[in-house]
C-alpha positions as CSV (number, residue, x, y, z in Angstrom):
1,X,-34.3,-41.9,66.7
2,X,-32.7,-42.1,63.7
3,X,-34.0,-44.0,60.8
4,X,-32.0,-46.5,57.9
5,X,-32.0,-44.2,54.4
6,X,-29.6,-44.2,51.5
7,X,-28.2,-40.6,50.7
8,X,-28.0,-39.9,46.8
9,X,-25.0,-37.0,47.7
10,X,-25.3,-33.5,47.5
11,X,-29.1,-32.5,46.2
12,X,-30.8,-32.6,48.9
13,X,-32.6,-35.7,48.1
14,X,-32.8,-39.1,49.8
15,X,-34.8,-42.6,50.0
16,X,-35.1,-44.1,53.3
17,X,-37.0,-46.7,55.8
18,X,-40.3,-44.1,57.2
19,X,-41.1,-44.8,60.6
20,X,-44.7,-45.3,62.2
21,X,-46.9,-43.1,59.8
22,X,-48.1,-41.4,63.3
23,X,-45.0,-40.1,63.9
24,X,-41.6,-38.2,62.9
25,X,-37.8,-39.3,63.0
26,X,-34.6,-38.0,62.0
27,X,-35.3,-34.2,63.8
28,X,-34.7,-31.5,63.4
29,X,-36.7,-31.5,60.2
30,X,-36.5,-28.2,58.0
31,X,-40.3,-28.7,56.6
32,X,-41.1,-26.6,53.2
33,X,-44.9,-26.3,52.1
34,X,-45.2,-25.5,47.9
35,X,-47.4,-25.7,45.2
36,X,-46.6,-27.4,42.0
37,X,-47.1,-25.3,39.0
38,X,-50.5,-27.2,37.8
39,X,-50.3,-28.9,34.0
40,X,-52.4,-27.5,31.2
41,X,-54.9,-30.5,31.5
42,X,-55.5,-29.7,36.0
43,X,-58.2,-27.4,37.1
44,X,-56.0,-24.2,38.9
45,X,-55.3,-25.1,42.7
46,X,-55.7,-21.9,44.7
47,X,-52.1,-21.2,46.5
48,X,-51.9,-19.2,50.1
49,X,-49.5,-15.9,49.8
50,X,-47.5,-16.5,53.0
51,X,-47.9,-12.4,53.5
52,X,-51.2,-12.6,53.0
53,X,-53.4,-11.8,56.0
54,X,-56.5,-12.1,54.4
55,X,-56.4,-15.5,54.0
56,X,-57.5,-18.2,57.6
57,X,-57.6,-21.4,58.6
58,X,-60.7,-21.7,58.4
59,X,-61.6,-20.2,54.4
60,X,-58.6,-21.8,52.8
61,X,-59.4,-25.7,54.0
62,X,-59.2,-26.7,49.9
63,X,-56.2,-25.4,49.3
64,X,-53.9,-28.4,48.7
65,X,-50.0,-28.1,49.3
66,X,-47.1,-30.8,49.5
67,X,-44.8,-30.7,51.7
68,X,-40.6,-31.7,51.8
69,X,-39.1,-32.4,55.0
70,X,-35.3,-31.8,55.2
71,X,-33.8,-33.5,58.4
72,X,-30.7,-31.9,59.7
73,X,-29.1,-35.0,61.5
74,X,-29.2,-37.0,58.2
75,X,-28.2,-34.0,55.4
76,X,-30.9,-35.4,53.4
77,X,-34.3,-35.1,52.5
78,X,-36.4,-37.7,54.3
79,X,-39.8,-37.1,54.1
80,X,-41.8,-36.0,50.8
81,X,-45.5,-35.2,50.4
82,X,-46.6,-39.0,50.2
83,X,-44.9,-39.9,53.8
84,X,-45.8,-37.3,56.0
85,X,-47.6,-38.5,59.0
86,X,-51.8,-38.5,58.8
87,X,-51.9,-35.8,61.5
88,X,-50.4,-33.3,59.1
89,X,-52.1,-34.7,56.3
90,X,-55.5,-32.1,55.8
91,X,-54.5,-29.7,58.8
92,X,-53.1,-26.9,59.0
93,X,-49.6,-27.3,61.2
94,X,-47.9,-24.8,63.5
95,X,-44.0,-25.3,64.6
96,X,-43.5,-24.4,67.8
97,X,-39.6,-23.7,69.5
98,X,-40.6,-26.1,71.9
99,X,-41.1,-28.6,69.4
100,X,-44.8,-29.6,69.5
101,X,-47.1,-28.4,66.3
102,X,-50.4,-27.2,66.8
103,X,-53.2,-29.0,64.6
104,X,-55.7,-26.8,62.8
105,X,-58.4,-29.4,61.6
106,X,-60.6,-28.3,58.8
107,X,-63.4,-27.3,60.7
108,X,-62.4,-25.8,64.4
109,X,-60.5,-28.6,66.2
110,X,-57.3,-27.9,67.6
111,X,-54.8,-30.0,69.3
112,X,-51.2,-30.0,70.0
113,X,-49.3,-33.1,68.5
114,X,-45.8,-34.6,69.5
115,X,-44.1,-35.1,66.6
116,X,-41.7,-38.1,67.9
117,X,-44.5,-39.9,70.2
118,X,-47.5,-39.3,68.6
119,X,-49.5,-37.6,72.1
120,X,-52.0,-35.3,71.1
121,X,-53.6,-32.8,73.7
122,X,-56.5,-31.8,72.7
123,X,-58.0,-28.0,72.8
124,X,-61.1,-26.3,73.1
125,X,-62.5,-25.8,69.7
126,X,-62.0,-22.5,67.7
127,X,-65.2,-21.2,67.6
128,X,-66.1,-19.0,64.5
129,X,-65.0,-15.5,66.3
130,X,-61.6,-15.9,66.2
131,X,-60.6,-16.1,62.9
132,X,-56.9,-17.8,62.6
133,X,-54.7,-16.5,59.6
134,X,-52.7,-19.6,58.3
135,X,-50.0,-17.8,58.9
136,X,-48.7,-17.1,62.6
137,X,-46.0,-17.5,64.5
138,X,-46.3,-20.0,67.2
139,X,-45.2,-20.8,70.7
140,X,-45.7,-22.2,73.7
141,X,-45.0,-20.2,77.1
142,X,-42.9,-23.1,79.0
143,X,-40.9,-25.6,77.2
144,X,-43.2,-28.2,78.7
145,X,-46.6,-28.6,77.7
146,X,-47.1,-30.5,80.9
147,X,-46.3,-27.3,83.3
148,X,-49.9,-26.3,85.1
149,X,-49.5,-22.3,83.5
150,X,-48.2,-24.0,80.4
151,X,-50.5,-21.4,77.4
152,X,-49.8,-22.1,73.3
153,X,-50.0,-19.0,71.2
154,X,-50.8,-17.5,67.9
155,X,-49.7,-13.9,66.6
156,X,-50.3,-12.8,63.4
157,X,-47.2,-11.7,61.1
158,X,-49.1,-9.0,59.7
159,X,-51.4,-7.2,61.9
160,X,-51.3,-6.6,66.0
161,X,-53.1,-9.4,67.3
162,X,-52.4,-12.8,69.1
163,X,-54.4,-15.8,70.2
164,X,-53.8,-17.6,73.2
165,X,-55.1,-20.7,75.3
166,X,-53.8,-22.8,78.5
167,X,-52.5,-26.2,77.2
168,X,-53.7,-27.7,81.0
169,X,-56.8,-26.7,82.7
170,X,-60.1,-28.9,81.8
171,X,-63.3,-26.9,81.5
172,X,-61.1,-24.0,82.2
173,X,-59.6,-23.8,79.5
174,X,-60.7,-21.3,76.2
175,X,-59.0,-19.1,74.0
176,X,-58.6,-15.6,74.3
177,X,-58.1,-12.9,71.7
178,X,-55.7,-9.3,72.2
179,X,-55.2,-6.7,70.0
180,X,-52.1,-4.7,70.9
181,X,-50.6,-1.5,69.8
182,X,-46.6,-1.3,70.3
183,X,-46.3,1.7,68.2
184,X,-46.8,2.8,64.1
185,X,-45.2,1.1,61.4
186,X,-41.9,3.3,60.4
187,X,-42.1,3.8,56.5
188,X,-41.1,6.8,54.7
189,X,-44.4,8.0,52.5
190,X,-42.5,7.7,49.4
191,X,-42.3,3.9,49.9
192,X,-45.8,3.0,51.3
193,X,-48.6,0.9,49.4
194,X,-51.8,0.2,49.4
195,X,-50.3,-3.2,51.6
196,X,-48.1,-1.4,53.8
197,X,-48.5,-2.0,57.1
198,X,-49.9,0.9,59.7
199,X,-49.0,-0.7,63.1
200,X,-46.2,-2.4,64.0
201,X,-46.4,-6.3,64.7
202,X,-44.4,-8.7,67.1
203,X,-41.4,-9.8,65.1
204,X,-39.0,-11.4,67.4
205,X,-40.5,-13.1,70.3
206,X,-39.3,-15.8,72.6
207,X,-40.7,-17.2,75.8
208,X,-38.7,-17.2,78.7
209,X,-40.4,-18.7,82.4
210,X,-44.2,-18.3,80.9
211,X,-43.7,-14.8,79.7
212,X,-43.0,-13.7,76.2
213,X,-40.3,-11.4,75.5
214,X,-39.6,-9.5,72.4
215,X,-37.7,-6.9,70.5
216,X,-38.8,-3.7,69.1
217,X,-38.4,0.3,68.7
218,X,-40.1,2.8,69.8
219,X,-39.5,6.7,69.4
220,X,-35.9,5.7,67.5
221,X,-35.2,3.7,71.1
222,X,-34.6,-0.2,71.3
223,X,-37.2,-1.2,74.1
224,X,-38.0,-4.9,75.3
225,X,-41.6,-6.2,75.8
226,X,-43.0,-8.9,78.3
227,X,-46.0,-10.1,77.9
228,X,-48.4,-11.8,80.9
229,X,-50.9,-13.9,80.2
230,X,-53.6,-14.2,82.6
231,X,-56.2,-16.9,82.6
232,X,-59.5,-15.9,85.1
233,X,-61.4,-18.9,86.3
234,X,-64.5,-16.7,86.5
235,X,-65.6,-17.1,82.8
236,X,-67.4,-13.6,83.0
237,X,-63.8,-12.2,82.6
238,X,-62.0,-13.4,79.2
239,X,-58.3,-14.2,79.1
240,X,-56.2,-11.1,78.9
241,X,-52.9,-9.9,78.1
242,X,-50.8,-7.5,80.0
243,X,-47.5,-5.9,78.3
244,X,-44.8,-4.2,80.2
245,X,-42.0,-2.5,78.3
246,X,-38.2,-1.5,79.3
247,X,-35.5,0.0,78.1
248,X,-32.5,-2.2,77.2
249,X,-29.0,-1.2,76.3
250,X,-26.2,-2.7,73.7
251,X,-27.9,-4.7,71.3
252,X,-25.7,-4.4,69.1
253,X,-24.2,-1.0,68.1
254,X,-23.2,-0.8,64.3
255,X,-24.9,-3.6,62.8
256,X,-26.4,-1.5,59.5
257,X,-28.9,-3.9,58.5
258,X,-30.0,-7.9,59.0
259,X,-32.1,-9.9,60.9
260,X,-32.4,-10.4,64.8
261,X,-33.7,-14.0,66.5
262,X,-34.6,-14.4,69.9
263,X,-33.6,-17.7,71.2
264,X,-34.3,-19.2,74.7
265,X,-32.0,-21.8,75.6
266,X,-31.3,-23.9,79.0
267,X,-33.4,-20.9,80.6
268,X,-31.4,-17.8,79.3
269,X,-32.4,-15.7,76.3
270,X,-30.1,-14.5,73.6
271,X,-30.0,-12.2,70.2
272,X,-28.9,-13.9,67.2
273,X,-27.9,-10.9,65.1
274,X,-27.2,-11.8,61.3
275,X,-25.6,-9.0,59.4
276,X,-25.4,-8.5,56.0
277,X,-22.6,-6.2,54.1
278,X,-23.9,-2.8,52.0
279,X,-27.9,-3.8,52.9
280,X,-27.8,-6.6,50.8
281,X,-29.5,-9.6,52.4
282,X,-28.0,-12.2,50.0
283,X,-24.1,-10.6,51.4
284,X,-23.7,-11.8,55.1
285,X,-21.0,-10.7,56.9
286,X,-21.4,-11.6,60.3
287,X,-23.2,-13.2,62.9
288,X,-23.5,-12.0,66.5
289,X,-24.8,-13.5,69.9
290,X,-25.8,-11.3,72.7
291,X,-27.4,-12.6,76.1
292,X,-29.2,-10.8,78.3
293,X,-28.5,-9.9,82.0
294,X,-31.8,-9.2,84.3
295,X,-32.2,-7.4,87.6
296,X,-35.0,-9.9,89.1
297,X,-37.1,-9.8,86.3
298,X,-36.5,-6.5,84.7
299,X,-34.2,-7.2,81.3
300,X,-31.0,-4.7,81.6
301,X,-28.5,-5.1,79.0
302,X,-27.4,-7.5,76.2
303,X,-23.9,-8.7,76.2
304,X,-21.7,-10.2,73.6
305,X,-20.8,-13.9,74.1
306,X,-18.9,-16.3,71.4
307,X,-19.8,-19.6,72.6
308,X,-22.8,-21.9,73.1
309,X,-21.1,-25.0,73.6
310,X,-22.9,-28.1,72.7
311,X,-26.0,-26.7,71.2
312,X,-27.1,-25.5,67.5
313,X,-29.4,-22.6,67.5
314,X,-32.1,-23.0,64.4
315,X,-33.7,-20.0,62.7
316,X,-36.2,-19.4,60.3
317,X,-38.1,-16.1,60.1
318,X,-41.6,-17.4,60.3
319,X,-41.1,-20.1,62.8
320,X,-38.7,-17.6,65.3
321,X,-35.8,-19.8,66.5
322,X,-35.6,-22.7,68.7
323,X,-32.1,-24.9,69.9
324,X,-31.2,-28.6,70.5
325,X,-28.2,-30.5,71.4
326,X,-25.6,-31.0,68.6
327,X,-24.1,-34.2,70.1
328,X,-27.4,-36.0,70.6
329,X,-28.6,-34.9,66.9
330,X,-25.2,-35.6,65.0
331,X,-24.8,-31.8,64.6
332,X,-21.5,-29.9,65.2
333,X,-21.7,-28.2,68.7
334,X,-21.6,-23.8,68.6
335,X,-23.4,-23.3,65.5
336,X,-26.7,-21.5,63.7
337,X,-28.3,-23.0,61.0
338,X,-30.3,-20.6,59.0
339,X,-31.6,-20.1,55.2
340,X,-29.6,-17.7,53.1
341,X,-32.3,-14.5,51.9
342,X,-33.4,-14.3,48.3
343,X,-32.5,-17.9,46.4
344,X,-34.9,-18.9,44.9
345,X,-37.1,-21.8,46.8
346,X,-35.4,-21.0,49.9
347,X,-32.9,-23.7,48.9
348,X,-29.6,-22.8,50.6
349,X,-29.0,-23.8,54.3
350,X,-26.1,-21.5,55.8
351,X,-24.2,-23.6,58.1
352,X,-22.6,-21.0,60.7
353,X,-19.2,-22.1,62.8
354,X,-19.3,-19.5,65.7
355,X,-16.2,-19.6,67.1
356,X,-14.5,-20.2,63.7
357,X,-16.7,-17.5,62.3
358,X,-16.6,-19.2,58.8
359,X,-19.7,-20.4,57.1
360,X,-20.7,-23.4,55.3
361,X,-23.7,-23.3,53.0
362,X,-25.7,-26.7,51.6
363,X,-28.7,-26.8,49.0
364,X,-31.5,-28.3,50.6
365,X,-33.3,-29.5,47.3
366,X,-33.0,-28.7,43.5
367,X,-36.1,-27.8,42.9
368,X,-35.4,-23.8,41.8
369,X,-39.1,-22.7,41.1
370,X,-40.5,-24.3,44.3
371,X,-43.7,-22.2,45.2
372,X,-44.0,-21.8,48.9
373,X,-47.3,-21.3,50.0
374,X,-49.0,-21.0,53.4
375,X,-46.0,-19.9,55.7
376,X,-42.2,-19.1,55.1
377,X,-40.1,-22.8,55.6
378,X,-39.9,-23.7,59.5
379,X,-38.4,-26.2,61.6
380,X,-39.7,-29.3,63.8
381,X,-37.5,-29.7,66.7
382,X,-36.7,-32.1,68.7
383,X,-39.5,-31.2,72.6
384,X,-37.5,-31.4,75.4
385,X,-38.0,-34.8,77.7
């Protein structure tokens, strides 16, 4: 899978051989979409706020952003605006964990696209009431796309509301639309805006045998979330959403501040807990990995564990986190990869040994004042066979 490329050392920065321009090599890829700063002579390009919710796919269509793709196997930067495959090339892309993207075209096609083969199942259209923000987190509900109850879905990173749509199905298929309430958005008064948020939205989600569970709090207690979606053939009933909630225990006492991943890997779910010393994002001090232990389907507890053996869990905020084997991807078995909070251009990659609990760290590119627009940096990973 891998492709022939010249490394030019520690930047970040490669030349190399591209494959077919229909397709990706060297995954993982860390992708970055930015804006270059336009010269005095260039007509202003409008640039998408990643936190912006006003903004959807389907208003923001001129909005022209580059792209740098950073593969993870070769430490180097492979792909640059010029080489990305045509699929991507116009559209707005969604990472999934389970490694296909789903294709936004510019007016209301939508597809899911392999990024090693090329395959590209197509979707019902998205008609003009749902309107997409560019910026979602995306999944699908079974890690393949070829399961019968296999569903892709959209939720929004800034207010309560998900899409969702069966990959498989024929006529049957269409998208639905939920708005869900999982409790207020915690802010002291003194530190609200005009932007604040009122409800609270779906941070970390996973999906786990075609549900989707996630973390969040509710009256000061840690609760865990499963989500059912249900798909009636009699089209005078839309797709729904059903949410169940349960308590869960141990996950993780003392950790003062960070960020928590939900990762599903080889059919088990874990908590990737990132700490940071003093509440100061930049200072991390630990990372932890819990699993969880069900009765039948209920989630009970999470427990510690300190070894993953021969996989690499990837995180990025915006695209969750997904996993792939280290041996088959020239990757060092039991480690996360993750971007270090507040450099500027998201540069540094944060290399994580877990049972050596050390940490390496390697700049991804050297371009300081890169502008991300659109969404936060994500990952392409490697779908499962």
């Amino acid at each position: 899978m891998g492709m022939l490329m010249m490394n030019n050392g520690g930047s970040g920065t490669s030349s190399c051989i591209q494959p077919s321009p229909q397709v990706l090599a060297s995954l993982p890829l860390l992708v970055y979409e930015y804006e270059d700063h336009p010269d005095a002579t260039t007509a202003p390009t409008a640039v998408v706020d990643p936190a912006d919710s006003t903004a959807t796919a389907a208003t923001t269509t001129t909005t022209t952003t580059k792209m740098l793709m950073y593969s993870l196997s070769e430490r180097g930067i492979v792909y640059t605006h010029g080489s990305r495959p045509q699929m991507m090339d116009g559209n707005f892309c969604f990472s999934t964990p389970q490694g296909w993207l789903l294709i936004l075209g510019q007016v209301s096609e939508a597809s899911l696209w392999h990024p090693l083969t090329g395959e590209t199942i197509t979707l019902p259209p998205i008609h003009d009431d749902h309107y997409i923000p560019v910026n979602c987190k995306c999944l699908l509900t079974h890690n393949s796309a070829a399961h019968p109850d296999c569903a892709v879905v959209l939720l929004d990173v800034t207010d309560p509301l998900m899409w969702f749509c069966r990959v498989n199905g024929g006529t049957d298929r269409r998208w639905g639309q939920h708005t869900y309430d999982i409790g207020d958005h915690d802010l002291p008064e003194e530190f609200r805006t005009p932007s604040t948020p009122t409800k609270n939205v779906i941070e970390d989600v996973a999906a786990l045998r075609g549900k989707l569970h996630f973390n969040f709090t509710k009256s000061d207690q840690d609760k865990m979330g499963i989500i059912d979606l249900d798909f009636p053939s009699d089209h005078g009933h839309p797709p729904a959403a059903e949410f169940h909630e349960f308590d869960v225990s141990e996950l993780p006492e003392g950790m003062c501040s960070g960020s928590i991943y939900l990762v599903e890997s080889m059919d088990e779910l874990f908590a990737v807990c990132i700490c940071c010393v003093d509440f100061d994002p930049s200072n991390i001090g630990a990372a932890l990995i819990y699993r969880v232990d069900s009765s039948g389907e209920k989630p009970v507890a999470w427990h510690r564990v300190d070894d993953i053996g021969d996989r690499a869990f990837l995180l990025t905020d915006m695209n969750m986190a997904t996993w792939c084997f280290a041996s088959t991807n020239n990757l060092k078995g039991n480690t996360l990869y993750f971007l270090k909070e507040l450099v500027a251009g998201n540069r540094d990659l944060c290399i994580y040994d877990i049972q050596e609990q050390t940490m390496e760290i390697v700049q991804v590119h050297d371009q300081e004042d890169l502008e991300i627009v659109r969404t936060q940096p994500y990952w392409i990973n490697v779908p499962p066979c």
